[in-house]
N, C-alpha and C positions, 0 to 999 in steps of 0.2 A: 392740616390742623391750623386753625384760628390761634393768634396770641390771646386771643381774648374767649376762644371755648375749647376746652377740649373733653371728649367723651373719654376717661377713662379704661370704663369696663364694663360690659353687657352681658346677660349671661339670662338663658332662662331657670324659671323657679317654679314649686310649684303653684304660686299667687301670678304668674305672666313673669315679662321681661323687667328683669330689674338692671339699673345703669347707675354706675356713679361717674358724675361730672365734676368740672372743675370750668368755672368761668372768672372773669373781672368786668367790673362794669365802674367803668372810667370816672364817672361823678362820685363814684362811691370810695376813688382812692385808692392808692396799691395795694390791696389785696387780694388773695385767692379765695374766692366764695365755691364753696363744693357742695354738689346737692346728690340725694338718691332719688331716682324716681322707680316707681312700680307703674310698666306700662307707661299713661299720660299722664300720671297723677304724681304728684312729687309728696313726697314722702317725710325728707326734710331736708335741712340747708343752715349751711353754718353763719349764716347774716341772722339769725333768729336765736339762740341757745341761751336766753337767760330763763326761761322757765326750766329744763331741761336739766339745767343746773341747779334750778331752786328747786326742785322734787328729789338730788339728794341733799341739799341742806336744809330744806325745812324738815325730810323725812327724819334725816337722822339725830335733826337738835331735841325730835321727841325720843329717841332712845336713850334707856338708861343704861350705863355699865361700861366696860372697857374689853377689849378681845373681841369685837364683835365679828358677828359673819354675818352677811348682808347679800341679797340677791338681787341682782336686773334684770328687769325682761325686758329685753329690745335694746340692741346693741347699739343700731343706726350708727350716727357717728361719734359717737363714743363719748361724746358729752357729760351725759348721765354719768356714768361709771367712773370717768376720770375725777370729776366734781366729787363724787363719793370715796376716791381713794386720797383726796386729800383728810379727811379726818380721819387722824391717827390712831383711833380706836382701832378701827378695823383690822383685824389677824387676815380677813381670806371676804375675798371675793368673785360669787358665781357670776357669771354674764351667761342668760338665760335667750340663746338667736335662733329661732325654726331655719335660717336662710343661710348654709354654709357656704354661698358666694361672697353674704357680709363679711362673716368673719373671718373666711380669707383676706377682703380687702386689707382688714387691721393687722392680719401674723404677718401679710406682705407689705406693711404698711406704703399702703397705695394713700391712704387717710391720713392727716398729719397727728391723729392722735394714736396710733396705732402704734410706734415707737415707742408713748407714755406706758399704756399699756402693756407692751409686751414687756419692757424694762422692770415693772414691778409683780415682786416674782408673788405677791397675794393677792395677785388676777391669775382666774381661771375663767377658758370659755367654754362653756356648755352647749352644744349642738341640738337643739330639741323643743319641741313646741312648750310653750312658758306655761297656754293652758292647758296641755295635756298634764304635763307637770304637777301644774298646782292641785288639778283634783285627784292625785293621785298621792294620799299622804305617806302613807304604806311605802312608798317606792323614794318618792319627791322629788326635789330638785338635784340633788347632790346624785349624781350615778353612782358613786363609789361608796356611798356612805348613805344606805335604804333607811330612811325613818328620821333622817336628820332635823336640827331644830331650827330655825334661823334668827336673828334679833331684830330682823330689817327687811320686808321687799320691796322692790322699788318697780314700779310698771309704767312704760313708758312704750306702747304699741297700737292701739287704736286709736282712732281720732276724739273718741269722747266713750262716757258708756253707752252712750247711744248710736255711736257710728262706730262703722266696725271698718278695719284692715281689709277682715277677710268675714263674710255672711256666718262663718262656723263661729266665731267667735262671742257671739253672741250671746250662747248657753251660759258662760262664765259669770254673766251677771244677775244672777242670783244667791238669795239666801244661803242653798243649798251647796252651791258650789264655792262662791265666796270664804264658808263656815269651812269648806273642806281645806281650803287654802291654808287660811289660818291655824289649820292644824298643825303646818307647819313653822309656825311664829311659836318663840318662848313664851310664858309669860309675860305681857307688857311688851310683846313685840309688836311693831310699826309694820303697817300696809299703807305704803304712801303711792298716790298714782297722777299722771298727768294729763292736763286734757286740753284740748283746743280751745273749748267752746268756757260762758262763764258757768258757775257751781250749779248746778241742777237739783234742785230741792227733792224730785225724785230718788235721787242717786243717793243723796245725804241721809235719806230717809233708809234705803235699802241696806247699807254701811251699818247705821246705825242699827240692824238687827243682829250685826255680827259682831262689831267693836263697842268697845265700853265708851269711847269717848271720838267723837269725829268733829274735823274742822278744815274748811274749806277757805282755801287761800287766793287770790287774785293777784297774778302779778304779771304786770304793767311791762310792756320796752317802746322802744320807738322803732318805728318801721317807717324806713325813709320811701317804700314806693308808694305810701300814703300821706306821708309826713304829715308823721302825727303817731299819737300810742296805738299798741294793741295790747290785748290780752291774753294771756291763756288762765289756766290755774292746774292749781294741785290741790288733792285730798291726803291728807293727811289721818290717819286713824292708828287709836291703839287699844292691843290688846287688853282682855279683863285680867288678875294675876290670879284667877284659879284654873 
């Protein structure tokens, strides 16, 4: 084992071999940079997390109310979730992961957020595909609790609505299936989602036949193997209150 790489953990799944790493790259300072990869494809990496972050603070600066219960989809490195369990609204939090070698990583905190996590006892992990889940209102997200309502989902698993993790994923972006999600939002609940690429006039379009009000956010970091910015964004939408 390299001081400067070491492989974690490999394990297969069923999207291929998934790995999480832990490197330093010397120009970059004493740091531990940890990434997942599926297969060749890296998946993500904690040198990059301020979008990740900002899809739960924009999501939930549109929710109204206090006590809330809020969901994730896509645990990755826990970014999202942790950033969402800082605002003190929230009573209870789902983490929505199809890949139960992730979320081992986190209860054995192999991940340095995975301690954050387990520490706060309004995280719960949820074992189970996020879009089998959401079209299924009847059932939902909550195993224990069939039909529940949520004030908040937070989506964070594809590369865009146009790029997909995995080829099945696809179906999910539609009208139809979209509208079934939302079944599960309160009133004036928040579908906020993240994406690599910038806003997609398409996508915004699509949203808009299921939320009363959609707004597409663009946010900026600095990525030093370019040096210089990049982008991702987030959508942010909310429910109509009938």
């Amino acid at each position: 084992m390299s001081l400067l790489f070491e492989e974690i953990d490999s394990q297969p799944s069923p999207l291929g071999e998934i790995s999480l790493r832990r490197r330093r790259i010397p120009a970059l300072g004493d740091r531990d940079i940890y990434e997942v990869k599926l297969g060749e494809e890296f998946l993500m990496s904690s040198m990059f997390v301020e979008a990740e972050e900002a899809l739960s603070s924009l999501g939930l600066a549109a929710v109204q109310g206090d006590k809330l219960s809020v969901v994730v989809g896509g645990l990755g490195l826990g970014y999202t979730a942790v950033a969402a369990l800082r605002d003190e609204r929230i009573a209870e939090l789902l983490i929505v992961e199809a890949l139960d070698t992730v979320i081992g990583w986190h209860r054995d905190e192999l991940v340095p957020l995975g301690k954050v996590l387990n520490a706060d006892a309004r995280n719960r992990y949820v074992h189970g595909s996020f879009f089998d889940l959401a079209t299924a209102p009847h059932t939902g997200f909550d195993l224990d609790s069939a039909g529940k309502k949520f004030d908040a989902i937070l989506l964070d698993i594809d590369h865009s609505p146009t790029e997909f993790l995995n080829a099945a994923n696809a179906g999910f972006y539609s009208t139809e299936n979209l509208a079934l999600m939302a079944e599960q939002l309160k009133p004036k609940g928040v579908f906020a989602m993240w994406s690599q690429n910038l806003p997609e006039e398409s996508f915004e379009a699509l949203l808009k036949t299921v939320f009363e009000t959609v707004n597409s956010h663009v946010i900026s970091f600095y990525n030093p193997f370019l040096n210089g910015e990049s982008t991702n964004s987030v959508y942010v939408c909310v429910k109509g209150a009938a």
